[in-house]
C-alpha positions as CSV (number, residue, x, y, z in Angstrom):
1,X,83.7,80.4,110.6
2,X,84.2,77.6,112.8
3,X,86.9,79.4,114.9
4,X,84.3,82.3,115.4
5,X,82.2,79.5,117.3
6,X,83.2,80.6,120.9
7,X,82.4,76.5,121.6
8,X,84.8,75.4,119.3
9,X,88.8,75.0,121.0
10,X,90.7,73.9,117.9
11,X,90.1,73.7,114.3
12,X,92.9,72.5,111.7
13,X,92.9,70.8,108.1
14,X,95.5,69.1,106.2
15,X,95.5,67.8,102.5
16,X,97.4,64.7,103.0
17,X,98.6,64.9,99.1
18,X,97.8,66.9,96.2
19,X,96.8,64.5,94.0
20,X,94.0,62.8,96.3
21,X,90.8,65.0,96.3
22,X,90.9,64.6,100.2
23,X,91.0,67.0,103.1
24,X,91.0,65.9,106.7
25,X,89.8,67.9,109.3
26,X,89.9,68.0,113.5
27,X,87.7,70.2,115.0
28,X,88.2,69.9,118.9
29,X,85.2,71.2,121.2
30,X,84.5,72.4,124.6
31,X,82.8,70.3,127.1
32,X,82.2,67.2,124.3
33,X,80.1,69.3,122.4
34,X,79.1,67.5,118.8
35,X,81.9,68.8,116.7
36,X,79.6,67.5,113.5
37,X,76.7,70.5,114.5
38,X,79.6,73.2,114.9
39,X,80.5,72.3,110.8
40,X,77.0,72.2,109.7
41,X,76.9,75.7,111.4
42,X,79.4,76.9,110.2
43,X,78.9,76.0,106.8
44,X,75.5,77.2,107.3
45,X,76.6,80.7,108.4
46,X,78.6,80.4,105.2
47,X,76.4,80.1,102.8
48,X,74.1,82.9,104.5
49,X,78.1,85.5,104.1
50,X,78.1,84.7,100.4
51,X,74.1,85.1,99.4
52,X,74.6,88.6,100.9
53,X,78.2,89.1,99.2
54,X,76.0,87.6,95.9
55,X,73.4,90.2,96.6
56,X,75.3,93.6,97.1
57,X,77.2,92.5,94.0
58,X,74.5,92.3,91.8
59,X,72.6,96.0,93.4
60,X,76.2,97.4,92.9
61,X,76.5,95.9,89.3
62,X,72.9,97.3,89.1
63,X,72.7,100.8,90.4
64,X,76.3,101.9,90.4
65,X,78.3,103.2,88.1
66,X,81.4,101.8,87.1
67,X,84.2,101.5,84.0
68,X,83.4,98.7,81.5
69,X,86.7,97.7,79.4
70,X,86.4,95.2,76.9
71,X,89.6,93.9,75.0
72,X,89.9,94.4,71.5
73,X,90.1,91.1,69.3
């Protein structure tokens, strides 16, 4: 989401180890934009793609039909 910002130049991440519950992030902007209102954008726009993936799931679920299989025990 944050490359699809046509502001935003360069967006990378690493997780310095596995272990550490730690992600760093470098989001590089055109024309010293605020690179901190391009992430809360984009994780704004983020939240909006899975309500509606949420939403079409649940109509489907609702109003289509579809194979149940449950595992005997």
């Amino acid at each position: 989401m944050l490359m699809k910002n046509p502001m935003v130049e360069f967006c990378g991440y690493s997780v310095p180890h596995p272990s550490d519950n730690l992600i760093m992030m470098r989001i590089q902007m055109y024309d010293n934009l605020s690179s901190l209102t391009a992430l809360i954008n984009a994780l704004s726009d983020l939240d909006q793609l899975f309500e509606s993936i949420e939403v079409a799931y649940f109509a489907s679920l609702e109003h289509d039909k579809y194979e149940q299989w449950q595992e005997k025990t």
